[in-house]
DRENNUFI-260260 format. One record per residue: residue in one letter; x, y, z of N, C-alpha, C, CB in turn. Coordinates in steps of 0.001 Angstrom, whole numbers, padded with zeros to 6 digits, always signed. Glycine has a CB too. Layout:
<rs>
aXYZXYZXYZXYZ...
</rs>
This chain:
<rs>
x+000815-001209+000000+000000+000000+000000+000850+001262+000000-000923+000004+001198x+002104+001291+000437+003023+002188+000430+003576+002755-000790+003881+001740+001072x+003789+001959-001791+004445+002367-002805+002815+002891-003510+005557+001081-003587x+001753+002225-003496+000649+002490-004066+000297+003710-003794-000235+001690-003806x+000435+003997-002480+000107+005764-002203+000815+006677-003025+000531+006317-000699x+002231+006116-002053+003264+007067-003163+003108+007769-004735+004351+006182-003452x+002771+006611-005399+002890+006752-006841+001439+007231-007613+003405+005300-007395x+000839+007332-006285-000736+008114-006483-000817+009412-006365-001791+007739-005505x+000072+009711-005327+000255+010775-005029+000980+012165-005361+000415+010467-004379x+002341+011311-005962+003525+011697-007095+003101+012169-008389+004405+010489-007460x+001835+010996-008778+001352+011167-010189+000583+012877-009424+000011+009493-010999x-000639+012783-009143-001373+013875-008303-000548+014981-008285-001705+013486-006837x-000096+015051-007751+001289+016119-007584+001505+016769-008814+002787+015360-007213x+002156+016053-009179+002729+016334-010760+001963+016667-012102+003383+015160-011168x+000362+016067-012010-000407+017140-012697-000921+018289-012130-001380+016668-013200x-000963+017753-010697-002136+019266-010318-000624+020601-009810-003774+018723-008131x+000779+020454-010210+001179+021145-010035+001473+022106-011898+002095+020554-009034x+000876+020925-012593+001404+021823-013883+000170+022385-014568+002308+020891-015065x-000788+022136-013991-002358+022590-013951-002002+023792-013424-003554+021708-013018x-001883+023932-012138-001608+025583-011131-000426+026192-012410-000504+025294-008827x+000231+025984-013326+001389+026882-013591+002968+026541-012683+000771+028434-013178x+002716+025585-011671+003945+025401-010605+005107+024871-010879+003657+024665-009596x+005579+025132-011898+006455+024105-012876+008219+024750-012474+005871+024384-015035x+008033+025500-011268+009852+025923-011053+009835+024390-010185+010488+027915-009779x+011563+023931-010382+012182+022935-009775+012079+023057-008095+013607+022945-010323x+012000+024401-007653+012255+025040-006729+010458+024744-005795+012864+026669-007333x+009499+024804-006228+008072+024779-005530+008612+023280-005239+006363+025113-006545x+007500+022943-004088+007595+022138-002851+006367+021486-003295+007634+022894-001297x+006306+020471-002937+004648+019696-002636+003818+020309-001776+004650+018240-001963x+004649+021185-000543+003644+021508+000066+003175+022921+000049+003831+021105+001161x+003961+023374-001247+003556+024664-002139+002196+024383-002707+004634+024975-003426x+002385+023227-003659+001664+022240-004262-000005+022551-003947+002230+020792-003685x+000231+021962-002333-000766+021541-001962-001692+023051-001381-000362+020348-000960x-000588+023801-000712-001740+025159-000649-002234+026010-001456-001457+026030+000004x-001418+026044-002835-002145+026372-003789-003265+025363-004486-001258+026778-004595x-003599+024679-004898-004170+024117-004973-005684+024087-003729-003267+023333-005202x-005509+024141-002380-006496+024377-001589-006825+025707-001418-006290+023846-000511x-006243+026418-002437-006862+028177-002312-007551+028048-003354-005783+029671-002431x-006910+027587-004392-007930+027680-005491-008703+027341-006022-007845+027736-006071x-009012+025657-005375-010213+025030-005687-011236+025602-004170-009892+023117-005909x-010617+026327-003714-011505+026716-002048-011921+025320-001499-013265+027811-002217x-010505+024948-001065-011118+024275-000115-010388+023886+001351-011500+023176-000794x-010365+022984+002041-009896+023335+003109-008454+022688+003370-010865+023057+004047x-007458+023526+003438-005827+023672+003213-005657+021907+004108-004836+025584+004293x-005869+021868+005539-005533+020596+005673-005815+019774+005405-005453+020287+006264x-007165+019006+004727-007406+018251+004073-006821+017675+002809-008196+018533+004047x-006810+019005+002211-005780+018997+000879-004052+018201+001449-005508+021108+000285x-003981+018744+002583-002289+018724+002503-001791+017242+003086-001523+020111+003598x-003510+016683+003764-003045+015502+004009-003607+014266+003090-003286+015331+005367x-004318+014496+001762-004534+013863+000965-003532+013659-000265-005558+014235+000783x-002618+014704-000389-001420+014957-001280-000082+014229-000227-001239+016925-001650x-000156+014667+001002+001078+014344+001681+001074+013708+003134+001803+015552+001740x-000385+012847+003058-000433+012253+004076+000354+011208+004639-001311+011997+004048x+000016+009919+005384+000598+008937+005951-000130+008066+004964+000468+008755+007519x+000763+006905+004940+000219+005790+004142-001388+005568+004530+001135+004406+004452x-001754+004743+003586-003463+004075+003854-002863+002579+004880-004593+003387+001727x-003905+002708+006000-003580+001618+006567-004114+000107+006206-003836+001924+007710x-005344+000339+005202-005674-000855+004744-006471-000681+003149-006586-001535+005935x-006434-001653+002581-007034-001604+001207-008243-000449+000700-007631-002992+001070x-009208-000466+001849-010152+000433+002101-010019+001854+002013-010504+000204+003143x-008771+002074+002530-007975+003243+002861-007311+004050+001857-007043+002877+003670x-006793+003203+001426-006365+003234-000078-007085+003201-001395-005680+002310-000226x-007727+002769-001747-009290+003371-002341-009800+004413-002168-010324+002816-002001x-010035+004771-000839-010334+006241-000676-009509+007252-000341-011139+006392+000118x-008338+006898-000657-007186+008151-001234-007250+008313-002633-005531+007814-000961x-007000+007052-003144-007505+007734-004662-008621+008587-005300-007690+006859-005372x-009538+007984-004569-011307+008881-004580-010832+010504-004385-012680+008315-002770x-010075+010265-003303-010134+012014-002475-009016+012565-003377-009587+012200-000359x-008488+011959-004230-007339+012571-005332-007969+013030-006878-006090+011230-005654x-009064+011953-006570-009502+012065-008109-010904+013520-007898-010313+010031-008817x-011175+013478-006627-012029+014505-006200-011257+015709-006837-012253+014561-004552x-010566+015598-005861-009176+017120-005823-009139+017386-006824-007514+017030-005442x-008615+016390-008262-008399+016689-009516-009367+017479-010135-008222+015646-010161x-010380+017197-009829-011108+017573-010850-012230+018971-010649-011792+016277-011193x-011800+018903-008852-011854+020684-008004-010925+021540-008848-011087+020801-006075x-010426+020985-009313-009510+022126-009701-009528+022167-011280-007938+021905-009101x-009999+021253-012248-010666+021534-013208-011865+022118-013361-010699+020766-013640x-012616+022721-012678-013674+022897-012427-013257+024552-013102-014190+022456-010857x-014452+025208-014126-013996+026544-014786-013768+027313-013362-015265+027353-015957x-014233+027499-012431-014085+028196-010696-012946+028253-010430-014667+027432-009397x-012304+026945-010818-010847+027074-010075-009896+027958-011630-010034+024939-009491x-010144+029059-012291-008870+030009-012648-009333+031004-012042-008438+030365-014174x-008102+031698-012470-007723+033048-012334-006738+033497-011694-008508+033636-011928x-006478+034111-010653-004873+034803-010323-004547+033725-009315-004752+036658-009541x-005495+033030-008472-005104+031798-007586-004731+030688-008169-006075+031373-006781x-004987+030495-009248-004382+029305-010653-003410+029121-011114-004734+029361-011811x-003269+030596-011129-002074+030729-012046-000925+031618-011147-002561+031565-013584x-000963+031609-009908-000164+032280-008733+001152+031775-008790-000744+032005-007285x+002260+032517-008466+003639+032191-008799+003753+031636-007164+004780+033643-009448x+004552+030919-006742+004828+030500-005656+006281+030801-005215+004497+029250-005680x+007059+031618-004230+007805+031545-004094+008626+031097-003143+007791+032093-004371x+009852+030171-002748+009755+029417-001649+010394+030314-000288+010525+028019-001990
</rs>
């Protein structure tokens, strides 16, 4: 389940950071993740522990990290999520 998060999460990451515009080497995941919870409005820790939480402790768990990823994704496709919070430069 470990590597399964990981590579759920990595993938996640890595679009919803080139979605936001977040594409310096230099932004953080957990840049990542508060942009992303400003701009889909929603609530910063949730976000930060669905992007950068602790492993799923069981199969169940893990299923519904992906759910809450594929949610996220698509909060932020949503036409609501542009504009200057979208496309916000992050600096570390």
């Amino acid at each position: 389940r470990d590597r399964a998060a990981a590579t759920l999460r990595t993938a996640a990451l890595r679009r919803i950071a080139a979605r936001l515009a977040l594409t310096s080497a230099e932004t953080t995941p957990e840049q990542v993740a508060e942009v992303a919870a400003a701009t889909a409005e929603l609530d910063g820790q949730r976000v930060r522990a669905t992007l950068l939480g602790s492993a799923p402790a069981d199969d169940a768990a893990l299923v519904r990290l992906a759910e809450e990823l594929d949610t996220l994704e698509k909060a932020l496709n949503r036409p609501a999520a542009t504009g200057p919070a979208a496309t916000r430069e992050v600096h570390p």
